[in-house]
N, C-alpha and C positions, 0 to 999 in steps of 0.2 A: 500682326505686322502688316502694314500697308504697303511699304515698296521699301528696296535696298540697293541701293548706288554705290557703287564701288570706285572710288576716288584715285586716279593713279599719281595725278601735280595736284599743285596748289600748296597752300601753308598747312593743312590737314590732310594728308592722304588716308585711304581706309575706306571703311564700308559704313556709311551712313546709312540708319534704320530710320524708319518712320514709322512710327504706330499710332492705330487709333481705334477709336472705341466703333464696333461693329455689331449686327445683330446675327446672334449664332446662325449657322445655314441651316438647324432642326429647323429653328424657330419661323425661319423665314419660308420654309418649305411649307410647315405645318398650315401657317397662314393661307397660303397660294393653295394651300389641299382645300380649307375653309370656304376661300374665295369662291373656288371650284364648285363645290358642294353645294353652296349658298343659289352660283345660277343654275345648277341642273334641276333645284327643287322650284325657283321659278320657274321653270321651261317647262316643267312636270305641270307645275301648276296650270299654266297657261295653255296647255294642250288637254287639260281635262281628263289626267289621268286617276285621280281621283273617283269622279263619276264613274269613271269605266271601269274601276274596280268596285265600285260600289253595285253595279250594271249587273258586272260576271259575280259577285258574291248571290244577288239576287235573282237572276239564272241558277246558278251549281243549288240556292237551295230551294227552287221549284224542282229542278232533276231529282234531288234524295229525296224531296215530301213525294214525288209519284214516284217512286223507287221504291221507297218505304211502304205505300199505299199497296202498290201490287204484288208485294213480300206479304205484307196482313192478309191478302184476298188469296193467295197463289196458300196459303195456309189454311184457308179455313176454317178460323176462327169462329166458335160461340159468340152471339151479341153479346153475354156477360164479359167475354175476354177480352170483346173487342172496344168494350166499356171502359175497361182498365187502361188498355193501353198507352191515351193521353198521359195520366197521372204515373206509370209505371216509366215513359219516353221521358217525362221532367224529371223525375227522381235520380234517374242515368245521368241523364246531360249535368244536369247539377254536382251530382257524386263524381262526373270526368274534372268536370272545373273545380274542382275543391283541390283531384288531383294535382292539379298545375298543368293538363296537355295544354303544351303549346297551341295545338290546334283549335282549343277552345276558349274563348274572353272568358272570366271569371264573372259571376251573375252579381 
């Protein structure tokens, strides 16, 4: 229903309806959500927020490779053991992502 006029004279008295065909308000929300969406990931884009996670991922993983580094030496590892280690750290990371951790991309 578009509008209702309630008629008191005239040769038809009564409440005159008008309807017409409209675009539901989910729908019209949903869109205006879209819209929204559409400019924050250009504004992202355009501010280089991309990069900058790309930046802080390759930070966080120079922190854990000398993290990890001074956990192998603060142990005291055998060269033999510390021989392994590469091929024993891929075996891990691999067997997390098979898992499905979130935290890890699938190889």
């Amino acid at each position: 229903m578009t509008s209702e006029v309630e008629r008191q004279r005239g040769e038809f008295p009564g409440v005159d309806t008008t309807y017409s065909a409209a675009v539901n308000g989910w729908v019209r929300l949903y869109g205006e959500e879209r819209d929204r969406l559409l400019k924050m990931c250009d504004l992202a884009a355009r501010m280089g927020v991309e990069e900058r996670l790309v930046t802080l991922a390759e930070v966080q993983t120079k922190i854990m490779y000398e993290a990890m580094n001074r956990a192998l030496d603060a142990l005291e590892l055998t060269a033999a053991q510390r021989a392994r280690v590469p091929d024993v750290m891929a075996g891990l990371l691999r067997g997390m992502a098979a898992e499905g951790r979130p935290e890890l991309p699938a190889a």
